[in-house]
C-alpha positions as CSV (number, residue, x, y, z in Angstrom):
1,X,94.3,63.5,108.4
2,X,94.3,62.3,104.8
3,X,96.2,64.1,102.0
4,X,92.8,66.3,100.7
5,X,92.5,67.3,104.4
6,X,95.8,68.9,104.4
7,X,96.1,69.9,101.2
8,X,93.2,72.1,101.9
9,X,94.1,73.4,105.6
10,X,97.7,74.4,103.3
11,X,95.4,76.4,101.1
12,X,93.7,78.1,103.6
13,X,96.8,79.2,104.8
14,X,98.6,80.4,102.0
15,X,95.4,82.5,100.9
16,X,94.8,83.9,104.5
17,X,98.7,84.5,104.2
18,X,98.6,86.4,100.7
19,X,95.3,88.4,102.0
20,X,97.7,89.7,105.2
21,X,100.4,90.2,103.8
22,X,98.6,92.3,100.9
23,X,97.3,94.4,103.2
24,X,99.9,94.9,105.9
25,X,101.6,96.9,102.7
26,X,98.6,98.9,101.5
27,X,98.1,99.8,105.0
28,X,101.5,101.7,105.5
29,X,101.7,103.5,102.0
30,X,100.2,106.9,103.9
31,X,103.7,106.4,105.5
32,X,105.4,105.3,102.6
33,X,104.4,108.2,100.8
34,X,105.7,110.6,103.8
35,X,108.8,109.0,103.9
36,X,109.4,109.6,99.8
37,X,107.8,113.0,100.0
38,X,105.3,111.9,97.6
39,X,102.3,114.0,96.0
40,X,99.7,112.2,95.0
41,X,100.0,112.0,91.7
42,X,104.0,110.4,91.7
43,X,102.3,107.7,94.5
44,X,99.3,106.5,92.1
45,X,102.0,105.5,89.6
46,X,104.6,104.0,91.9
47,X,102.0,101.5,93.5
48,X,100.8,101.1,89.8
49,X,104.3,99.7,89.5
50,X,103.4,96.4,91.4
51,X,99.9,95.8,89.4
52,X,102.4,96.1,86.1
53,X,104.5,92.9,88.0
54,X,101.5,91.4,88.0
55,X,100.5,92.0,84.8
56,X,103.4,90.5,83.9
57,X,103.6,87.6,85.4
58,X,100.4,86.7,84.8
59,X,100.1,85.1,82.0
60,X,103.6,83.7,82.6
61,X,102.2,81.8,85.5
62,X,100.8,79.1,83.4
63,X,103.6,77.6,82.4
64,X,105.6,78.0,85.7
65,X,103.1,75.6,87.3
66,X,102.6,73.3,84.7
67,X,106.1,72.8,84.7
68,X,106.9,73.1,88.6
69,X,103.7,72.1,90.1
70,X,101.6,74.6,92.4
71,X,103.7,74.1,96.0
72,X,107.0,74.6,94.1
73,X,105.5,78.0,92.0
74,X,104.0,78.7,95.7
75,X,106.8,78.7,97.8
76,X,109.1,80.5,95.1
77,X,106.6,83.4,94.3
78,X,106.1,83.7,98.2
79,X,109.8,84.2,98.6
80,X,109.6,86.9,95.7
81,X,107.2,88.6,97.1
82,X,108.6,88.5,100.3
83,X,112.0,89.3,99.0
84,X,110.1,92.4,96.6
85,X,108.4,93.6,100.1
86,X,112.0,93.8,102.0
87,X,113.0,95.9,99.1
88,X,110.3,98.4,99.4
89,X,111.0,98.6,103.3
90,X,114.7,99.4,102.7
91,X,114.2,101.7,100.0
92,X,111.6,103.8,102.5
93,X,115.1,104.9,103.4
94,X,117.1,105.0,100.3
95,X,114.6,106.5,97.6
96,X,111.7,105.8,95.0
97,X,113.5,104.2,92.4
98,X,114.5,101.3,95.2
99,X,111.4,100.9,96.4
100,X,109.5,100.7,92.7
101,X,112.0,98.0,91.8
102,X,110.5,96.4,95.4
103,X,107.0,97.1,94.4
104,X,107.2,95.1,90.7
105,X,109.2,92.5,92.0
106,X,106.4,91.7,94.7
107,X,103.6,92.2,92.0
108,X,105.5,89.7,90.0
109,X,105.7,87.2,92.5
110,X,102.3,87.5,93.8
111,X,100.8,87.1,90.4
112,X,102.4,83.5,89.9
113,X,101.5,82.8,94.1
114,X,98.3,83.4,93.3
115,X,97.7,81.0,90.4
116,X,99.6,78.4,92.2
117,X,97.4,78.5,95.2
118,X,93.5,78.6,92.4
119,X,95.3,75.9,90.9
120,X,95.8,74.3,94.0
121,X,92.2,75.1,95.4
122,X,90.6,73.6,92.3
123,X,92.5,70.3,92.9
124,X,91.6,69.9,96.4
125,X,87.8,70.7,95.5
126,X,87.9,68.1,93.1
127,X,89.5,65.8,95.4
128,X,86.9,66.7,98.0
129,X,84.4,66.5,95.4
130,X,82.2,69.8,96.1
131,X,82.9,73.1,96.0
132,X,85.2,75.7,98.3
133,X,87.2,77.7,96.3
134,X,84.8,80.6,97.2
135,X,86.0,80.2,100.8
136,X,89.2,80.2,100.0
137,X,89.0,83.3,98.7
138,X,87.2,84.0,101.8
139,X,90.2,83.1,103.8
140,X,92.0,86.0,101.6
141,X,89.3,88.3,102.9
142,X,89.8,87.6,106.2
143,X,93.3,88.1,106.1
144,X,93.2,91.5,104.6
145,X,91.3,92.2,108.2
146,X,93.9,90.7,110.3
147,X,97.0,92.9,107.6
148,X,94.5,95.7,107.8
149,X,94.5,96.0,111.5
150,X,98.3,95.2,112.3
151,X,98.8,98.2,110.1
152,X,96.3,99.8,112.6
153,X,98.0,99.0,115.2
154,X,102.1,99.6,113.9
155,X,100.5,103.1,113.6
156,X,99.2,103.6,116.3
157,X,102.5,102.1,118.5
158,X,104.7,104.6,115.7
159,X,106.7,101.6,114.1
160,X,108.5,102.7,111.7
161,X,107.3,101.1,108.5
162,X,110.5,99.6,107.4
163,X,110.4,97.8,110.7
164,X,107.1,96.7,110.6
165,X,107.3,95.5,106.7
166,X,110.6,93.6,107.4
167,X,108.9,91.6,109.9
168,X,105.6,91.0,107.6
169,X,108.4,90.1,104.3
170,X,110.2,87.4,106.8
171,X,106.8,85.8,108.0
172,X,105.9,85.7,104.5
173,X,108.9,84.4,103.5
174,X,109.1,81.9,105.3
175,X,105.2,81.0,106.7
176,X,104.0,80.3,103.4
177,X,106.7,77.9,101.8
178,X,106.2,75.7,105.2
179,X,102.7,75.6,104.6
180,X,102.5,74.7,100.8
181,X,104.4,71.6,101.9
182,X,101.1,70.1,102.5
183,X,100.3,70.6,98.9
184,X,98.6,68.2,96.8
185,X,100.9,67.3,93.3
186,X,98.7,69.4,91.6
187,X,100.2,70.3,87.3
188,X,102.0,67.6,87.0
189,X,102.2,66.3,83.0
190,X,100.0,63.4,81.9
191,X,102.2,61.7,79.0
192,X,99.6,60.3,77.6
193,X,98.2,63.3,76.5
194,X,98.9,65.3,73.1
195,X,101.7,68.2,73.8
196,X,100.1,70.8,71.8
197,X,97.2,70.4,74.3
198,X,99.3,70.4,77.4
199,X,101.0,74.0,76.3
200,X,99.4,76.1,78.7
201,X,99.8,79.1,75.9
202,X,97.0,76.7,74.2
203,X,94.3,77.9,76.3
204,X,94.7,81.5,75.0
205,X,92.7,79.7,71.9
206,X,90.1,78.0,73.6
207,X,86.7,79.6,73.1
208,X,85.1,78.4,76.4
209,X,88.3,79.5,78.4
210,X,88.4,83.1,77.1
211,X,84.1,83.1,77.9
212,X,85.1,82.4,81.1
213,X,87.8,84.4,81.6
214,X,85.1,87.8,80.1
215,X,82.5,86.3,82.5
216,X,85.1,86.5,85.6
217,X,86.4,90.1,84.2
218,X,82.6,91.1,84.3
219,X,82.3,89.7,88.0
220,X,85.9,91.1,89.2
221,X,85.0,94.7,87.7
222,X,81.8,94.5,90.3
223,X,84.1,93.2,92.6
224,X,86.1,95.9,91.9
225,X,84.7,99.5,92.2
226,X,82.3,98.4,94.7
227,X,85.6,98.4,96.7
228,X,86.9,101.6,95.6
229,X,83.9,103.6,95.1
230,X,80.9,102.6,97.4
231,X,82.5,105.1,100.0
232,X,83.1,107.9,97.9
233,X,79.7,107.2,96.0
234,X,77.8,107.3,99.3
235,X,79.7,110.9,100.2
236,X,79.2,112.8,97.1
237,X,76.1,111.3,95.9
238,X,73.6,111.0,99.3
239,X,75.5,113.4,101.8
240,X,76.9,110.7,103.9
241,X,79.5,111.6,106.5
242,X,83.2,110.1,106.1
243,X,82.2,107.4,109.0
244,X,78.8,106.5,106.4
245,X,80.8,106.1,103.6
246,X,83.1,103.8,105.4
247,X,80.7,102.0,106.3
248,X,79.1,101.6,102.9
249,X,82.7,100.0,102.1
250,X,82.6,97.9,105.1
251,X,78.9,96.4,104.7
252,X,79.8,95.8,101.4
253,X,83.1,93.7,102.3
254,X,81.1,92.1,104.9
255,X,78.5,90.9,102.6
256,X,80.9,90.0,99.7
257,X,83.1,87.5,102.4
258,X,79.7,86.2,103.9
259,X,78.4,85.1,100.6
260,X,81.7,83.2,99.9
261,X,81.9,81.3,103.0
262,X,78.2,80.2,102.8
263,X,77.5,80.3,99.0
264,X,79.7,77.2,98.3
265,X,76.6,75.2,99.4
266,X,74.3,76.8,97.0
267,X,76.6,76.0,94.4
268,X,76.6,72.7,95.3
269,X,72.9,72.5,95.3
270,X,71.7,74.2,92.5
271,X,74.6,74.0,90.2
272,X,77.5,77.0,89.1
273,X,75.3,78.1,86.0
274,X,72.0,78.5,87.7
275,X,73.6,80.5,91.0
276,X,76.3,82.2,88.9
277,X,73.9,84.2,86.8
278,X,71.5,84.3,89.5
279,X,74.2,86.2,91.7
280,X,74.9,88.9,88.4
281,X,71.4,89.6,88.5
282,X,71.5,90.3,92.5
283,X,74.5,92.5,91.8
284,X,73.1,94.4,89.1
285,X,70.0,94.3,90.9
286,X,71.8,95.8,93.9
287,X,73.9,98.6,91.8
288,X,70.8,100.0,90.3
289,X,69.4,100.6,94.2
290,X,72.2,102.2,95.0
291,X,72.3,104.3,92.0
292,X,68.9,105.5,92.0
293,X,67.4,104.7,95.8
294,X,65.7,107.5,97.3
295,X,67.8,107.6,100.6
296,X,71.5,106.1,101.9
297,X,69.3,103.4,103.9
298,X,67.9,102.3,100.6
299,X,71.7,102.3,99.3
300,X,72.8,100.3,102.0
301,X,70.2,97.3,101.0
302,X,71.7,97.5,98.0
303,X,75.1,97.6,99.0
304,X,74.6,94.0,100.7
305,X,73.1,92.5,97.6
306,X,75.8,93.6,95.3
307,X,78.4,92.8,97.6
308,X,76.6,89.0,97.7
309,X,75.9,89.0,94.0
310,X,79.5,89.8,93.6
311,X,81.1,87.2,96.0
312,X,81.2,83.8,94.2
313,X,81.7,85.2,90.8
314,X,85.6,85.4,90.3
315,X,86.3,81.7,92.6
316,X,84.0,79.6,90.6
317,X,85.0,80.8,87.1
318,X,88.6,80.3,88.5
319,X,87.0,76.7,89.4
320,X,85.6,76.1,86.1
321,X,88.9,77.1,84.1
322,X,90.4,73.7,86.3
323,X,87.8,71.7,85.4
324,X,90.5,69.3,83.6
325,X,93.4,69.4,86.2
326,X,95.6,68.1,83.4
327,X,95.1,71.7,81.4
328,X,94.0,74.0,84.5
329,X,97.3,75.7,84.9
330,X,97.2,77.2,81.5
331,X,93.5,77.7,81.8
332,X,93.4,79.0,85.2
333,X,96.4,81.4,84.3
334,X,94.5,82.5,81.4
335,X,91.3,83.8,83.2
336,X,92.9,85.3,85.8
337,X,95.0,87.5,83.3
338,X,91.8,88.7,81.9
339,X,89.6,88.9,85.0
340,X,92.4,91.4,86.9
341,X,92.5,93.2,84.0
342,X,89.2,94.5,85.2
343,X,90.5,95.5,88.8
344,X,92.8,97.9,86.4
345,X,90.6,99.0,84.0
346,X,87.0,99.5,86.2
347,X,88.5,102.2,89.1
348,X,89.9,104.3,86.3
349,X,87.0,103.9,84.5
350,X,84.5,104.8,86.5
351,X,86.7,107.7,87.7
352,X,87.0,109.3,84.1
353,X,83.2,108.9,83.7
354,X,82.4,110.4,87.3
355,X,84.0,113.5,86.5
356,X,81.3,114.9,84.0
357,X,78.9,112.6,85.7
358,X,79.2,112.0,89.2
359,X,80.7,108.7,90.9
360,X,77.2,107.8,91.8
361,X,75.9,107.9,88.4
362,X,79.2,106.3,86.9
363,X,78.0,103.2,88.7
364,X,75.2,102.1,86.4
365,X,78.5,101.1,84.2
366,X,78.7,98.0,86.5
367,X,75.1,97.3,86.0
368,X,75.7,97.4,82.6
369,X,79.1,94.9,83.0
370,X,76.7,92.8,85.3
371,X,73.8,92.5,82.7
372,X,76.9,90.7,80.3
373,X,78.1,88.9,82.8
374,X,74.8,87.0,83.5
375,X,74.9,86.4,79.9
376,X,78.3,85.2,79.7
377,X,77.7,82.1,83.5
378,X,76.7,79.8,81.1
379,X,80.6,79.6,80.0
380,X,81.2,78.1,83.4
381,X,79.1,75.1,82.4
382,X,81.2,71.9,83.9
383,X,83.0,70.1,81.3
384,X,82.0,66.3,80.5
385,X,84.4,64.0,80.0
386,X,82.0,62.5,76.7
387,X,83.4,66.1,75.4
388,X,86.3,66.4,73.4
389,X,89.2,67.8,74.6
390,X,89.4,70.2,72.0
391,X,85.4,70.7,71.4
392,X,86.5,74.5,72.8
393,X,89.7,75.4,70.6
394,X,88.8,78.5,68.5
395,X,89.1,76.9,64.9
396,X,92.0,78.3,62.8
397,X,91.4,80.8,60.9
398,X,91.2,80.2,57.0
């Protein structure tokens, strides 16, 4: 096996790793929230506590890999998380405020993981030379399935979360750092390059980087409330039973992790611009269906195409911020602040507009989004090397 080969098996890994262990948390906080006697109110801004880690550490994450490289940044931020997770098991015991100092210090350390590991993903594509990322991500998906149903099951068998989390925190803890040891040396410096081009803050300037980053906050907002609001949409706005609407969630998912194991071949075949704004226009194309079809059968069709519109939007333009694997830490860092912003913003969004409107209704906001984001695929252009290196700074202002 040569280095590419397990370099991208470690990837696999650590994404399936951070999809799991993701959801084996999410899927206990109905017992989390018991244990703290929380209404529901209090519990919206306690697990808002770990996407403020996040937000945090985001843009931080740059200059952590540059300078550590992506297995060192990866086996660190997996040990934070880990170590943040343990925390909120304990504090199931001891109180809130333990268990919100648990919940940012995981958020923090996921947020740098999960740059290290697209940072990663774009080298090993490049050393591969064709595209995966999306399957990566994939692999994430598919791990939130297997968190998702141990969760299932700890209920079900009546572990007591702090028991069950423990277990996840030490797997994590220490699964993930042997895997990333099959890393490739992925943000290392190039001396022979200019400094000021190196910083990682330097790509907060650079025009193309921030069009990608819009483009993948455009995609992740789709991305987004399709996940959180397909199932109520389907309820309040066609009559759909509770099963309906979770199904309406599930096709959705389905579709969304089927069109990022398979749609790395399109890509490959008719290039990222071309199948990038193609796959906005099948989203949008699918939100409007569901908006305005005439029955939840009609819905569902249009449930799979936004769900397969939305799939390779957020991967690529996280591929196309690495395009020059001497500058993608601070690039890939960059978009990925900008692009979760939208997995904030879009829920409560569309949840302040679906009061006066209805949730159903509040969708055509993503349609909208989706229309821009087409506009905005050409950003993900590949670079040439004939280009300069600073062709896409943002001149000074006079």
């Amino acid at each position: 096996m040569n280095a590419n080969q397990r370099a991208m098996r470690a990837v696999y890994a650590s994404f399936l790793l951070n999809g799991a262990g993701t959801a084996s948390m999410l899927s206990r906080v109905p017992q989390i929230r018991d244990a703290l006697h929380l209404r529901p109110g209090p519990l919206g801004l306690l697990l808002l506590v770990a996407a403020i880690g996040s937000l945090v550490s985001l843009p931080l994450a740059g200059s952590v890999v540059y300078r550590f490289g992506s297995a060192r940044t990866a086996m660190a931020m997996s040990v934070t998380w880990a170590i943040g997770l343990a925390i909120v098991a304990i504090g199931t015991r001891v109180g809130t405020p333990m268990v919100a100092i648990g919940l940012f210090i995981a958020g923090f350390g996921a947020g740098q993981w999960d740059v290290a590991q697209n940072v990663e993903g774009a080298a090993v594509e490049q050393g591969i030379g064709r595209s995966i990322m999306a399957r990566f991500h994939a692999a994430f998906s598919i791990g939130t399935v297997i968190g998702a149903l141990g969760g299932v099951a700890m209920n079900a068998l009546h572990v007591d979360p702090i028991w069950h989390l423990l277990t996840v925190a030490t797997l994590i803890g220490t699964g993930v750092p042997w895997q990333v040891r099959g890393f490739l040396p992925a943000g290392a410096a190039d001396e022979d390059r200019d400094a000021e081009q190196h910083d990682p803050w330097h790509a907060w300037t650079e025009r193309r980087t921030l069009l990608i980053g819009l483009f993948v906050l455009c995609m992740a907002f789709s991305e987004g409330t399709g996940n959180d609001w397909l199932g109520v949409a389907a309820i309040d706005g066609y009559g759909a039973s509770a099963a309906l609407g979770s199904f309406a969630y599930v096709a959705f998912v389905v579709a969304m992790t089927t069109g990022r194991w398979f749609g790395p071949r399109v890509l490959d075949r008719y290039g990222r611009v071309t199948v990038l704004r193609a796959s906005a226009l099948c989203a949008l194309v699918g939100v409007v269906i569901v908006v305005h079809g005439p029955s939840l059968a009609t819905a569902i069709v249009g449930v799979l195409l936004w769900g397969l519109g939305s799939a390779l939007g957020f991967p690529t333009g996280i591929s196309a911020a690495a395009d020059d694997p001497a500058r993608s830490a601070g690039r890939v860092s960059t978009v990925a602040t900008i692009g979760y912003a939208a997995f904030l913003a879009g829920p409560s969004l569309i949840g302040t507009v679906g009061n006066h409107t209805g949730v159903l209704r509040a969708l055509t906001i993503t349609a909208a989004v989706l229309a821009l984001g087409a506009g905005l695929a050409s950003a993900t252009r590949p670079l040439q090397s004939a280009i300069p290196a600073d062709a896409a700074t943002v001149p000074p202002t006079p």
